[in-house]
C-alpha positions, 0 to 999 in steps of 0.5 A: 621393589624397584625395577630398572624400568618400567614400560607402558604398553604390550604392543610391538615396541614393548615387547621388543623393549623389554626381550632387549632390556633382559639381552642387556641384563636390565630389570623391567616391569611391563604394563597393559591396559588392555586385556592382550599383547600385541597393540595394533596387531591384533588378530581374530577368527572371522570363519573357523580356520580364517584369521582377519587382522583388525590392525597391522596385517601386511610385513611392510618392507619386506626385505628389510623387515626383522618378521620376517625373520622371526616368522620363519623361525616360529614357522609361521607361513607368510606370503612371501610371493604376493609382496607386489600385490601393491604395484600398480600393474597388479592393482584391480582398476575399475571405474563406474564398475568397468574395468580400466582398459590399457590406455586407461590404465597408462594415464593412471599410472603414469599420473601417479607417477607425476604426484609422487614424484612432485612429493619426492621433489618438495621433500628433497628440497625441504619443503614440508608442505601439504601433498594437496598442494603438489599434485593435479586434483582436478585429474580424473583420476584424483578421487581413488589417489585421494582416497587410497591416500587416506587409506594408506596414511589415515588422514587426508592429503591436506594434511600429509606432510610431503617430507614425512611420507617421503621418508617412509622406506619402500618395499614388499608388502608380505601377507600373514596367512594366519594374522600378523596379529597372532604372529606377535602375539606369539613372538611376544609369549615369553615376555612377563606383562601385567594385563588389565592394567591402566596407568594414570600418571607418570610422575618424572620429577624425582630422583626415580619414577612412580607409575600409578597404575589402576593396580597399584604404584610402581617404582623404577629407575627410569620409565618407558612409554610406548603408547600413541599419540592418541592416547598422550593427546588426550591426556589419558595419562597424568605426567608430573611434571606436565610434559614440556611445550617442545615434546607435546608440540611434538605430540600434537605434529603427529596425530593418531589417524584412521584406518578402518577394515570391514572384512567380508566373508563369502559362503563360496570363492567368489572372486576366481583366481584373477579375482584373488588382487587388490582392487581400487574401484570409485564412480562418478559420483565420487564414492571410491574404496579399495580392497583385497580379495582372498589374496591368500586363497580365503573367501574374504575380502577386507576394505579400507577407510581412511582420513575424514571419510573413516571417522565418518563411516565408523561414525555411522556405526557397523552394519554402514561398515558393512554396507559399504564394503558390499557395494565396493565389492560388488562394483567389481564383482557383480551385484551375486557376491551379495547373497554369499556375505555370510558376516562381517568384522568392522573395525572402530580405531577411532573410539578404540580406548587404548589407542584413539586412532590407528597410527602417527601421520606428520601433519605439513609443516611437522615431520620433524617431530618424530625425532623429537618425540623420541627423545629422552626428557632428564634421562628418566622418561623414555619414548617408543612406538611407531609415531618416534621412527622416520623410515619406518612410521606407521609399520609394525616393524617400526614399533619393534625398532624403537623399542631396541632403541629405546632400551640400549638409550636406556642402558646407556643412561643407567650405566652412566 
């Protein structure tokens, strides 16, 4: 049987996709590979009552981020006071496993403040260029900027675009207490999918779509594809015709990057309540890491890596995760945090199969082509995800957008 469209990929944008096409009256079949909803939000139980997100994990964008709302109405309980935990004033800085004094502290913010300002200044004059070529790399304190930078955009700042990262909206950073995985996962219940069920190839060519699924082949009318980046660079789905040069031009623009979490969790409270921060800490030695202590009253901390050093560190497999995580910690906290370690969760989103990375970065030069990857080819190929936004890449409630987008273009198409 015909469906008006067919989705690929559960995650956020899927799912916000399909609960649109069923407000406009429309007919969709949705398909998953994996073996759960949800995507990059994706939730798991470290400790009994203690939930650590292996993806998404914070509401970027607070005050203008539709979980928000939809948290309250499922009555999940956010956060919504530690939103700042970011700001530079709330930041744990140590250095050589010092805290930073207030002098110190003014340098560093006030440095950071030079270099974000330089990225606004390029992009506000068109200039796409590489964020390494804008900001003082020999400043003493470009090791934790570089490497929090990686965190934050999954690669490394000789290839960030200026204009892509001075697109992306600010605001809070609201925690989930009990995963923002499990939030979509709960938000997306009510939506029909098909699990464990692969696609292999696309075929556009006609006067409908077919989708050949490790299932079966499915027919629709139009299709749409939510998958990343990642996965359309590798060429995990057949398209027939093959996509055109403009649109893989913009898929190879918008790289999957990393973001690695190692998440700790401790016997007892070990941090104390002027502990419960994000803390960036790095040494002479040029080893630096940032992490979050039991920012919502639990006994963990979770660590992130990002850009070449993640792929690196994931490379080096799952107890090198931990390890890490440990010294990072106990940098701050004193080499006694070690005996309360009980386990640890570390994350792959490198080698993870149905993403190949965790998230869109414009390389220099390429910020552009998240428009162009969202556009639609001969009314019958659609595209959403997080890589197709401008303001709100890389974020959750990114996906969720272009989902809603995505299927009022279809609508619109259709009733043509």
């Amino acid at each position: 049987m015909e469906t008006d469209v067919i989705i690929i990929g559960a995650g956020a944008s899927g799912l916000s996709a399909a609960k649109e096409l069923t407000r406009l009256g429309l007919s969709f079949t949705l398909v998953e590979g994996s073996h759960r909803i949800g995507g990059r939000a994706y939730s798991e139980e470290i400790a009994p009552g203690v939930w650590f997100d292996l993806g998404c994990s914070y509401l970027h964008q607070g005050e203008n981020n539709p979980f928000v709302a939809i948290a309250d109405e499922l009555g999940v309980v956010l956060g919504k006071d530690k939103g700042d935990m970011f700001d530079e004033s709330n930041i744990g800085l140590h250095k050589n496993g010092v805290p930073l004094n207030s002098v110190e502290r003014e340098a560093y913010t006030a440095y950071l403040a030079e270099c974000f300002a330089a990225v606004s200044a390029a992009a506000g004059r068109g200039e796409d260029v590489a964020i390494v070529d804008l900001v003082d790399i020999e400043s003493e304190f470009a090791t934790i900027f570089m490497h929090s930078m990686a965190d934050y955009c999954t690669r490394d700042i000789d290839e960030i675009s200026a204009v892509d990262f001075a697109n992306v909206d600010e605001g809070s950073d609201i925690p989930v207490l009990n995963g923002y995985g499990n939030l979509v996962a709960a938000w997306g219940s009510d939506v029909t999918v098909s699990l464990n069920t692969k696609v292999e190839r696309i075929d556009w060519g006609g006067a409908g779509v077919s989708v050949e699924t490790s299932r079966g082949t499915l027919r629709g009318r139009t299709v749409l594809c939510t998958v990343s980046t990642g996965i359309l660079a590798a060429g995990e789905i057949e398209f027939a015709p093959v996509l055109p040069d403009w649109k893989m031009e913009a898929v190879v623009g918008l790289p999957t990057g990393t973001e690695n979490k190692i998440c700790l969790h401790f016997d007892q409270d070990v941090f104390g309540p002027d502990g419960r921060r994000f803390h960036s800490t790095w040494n002479d030695e040029g080893v630096a890491g940032g992490f979050e202590a039991s920012v919502m009253g639990h006994n963990t901390a979770v660590a992130f890596t990002g850009g070449r050093f993640g792929i690196w560190l994931e490379k080096q497999g799952q107890q090198a995760g931990h390890d890490y995580a440990v010294d990072r910690v106990a940098e701050v906290f004193g080499n006694d945090i070690r005996k309360h370690v009980t386990h640890s969760i570390v994350t792959a989103w490198t080698t993870e199969p149905w993403t190949r990375g965790s998230y869109s970065c414009a390389l220099p030069g390429q910020a552009h082509q998240r428009t162009e990857l969202a556009r639609a080819l001969d009314e019958r190929l659609f595209f959403a995800g997080e890589a197709t936004t401008v303001s709100d890449t890389a974020c959750c409630h990114g996906a969720y957008r272009s989902g809603i987008r995505a299927a009022r273009e279809i609508s619109q198409t259709l009733a043509r």
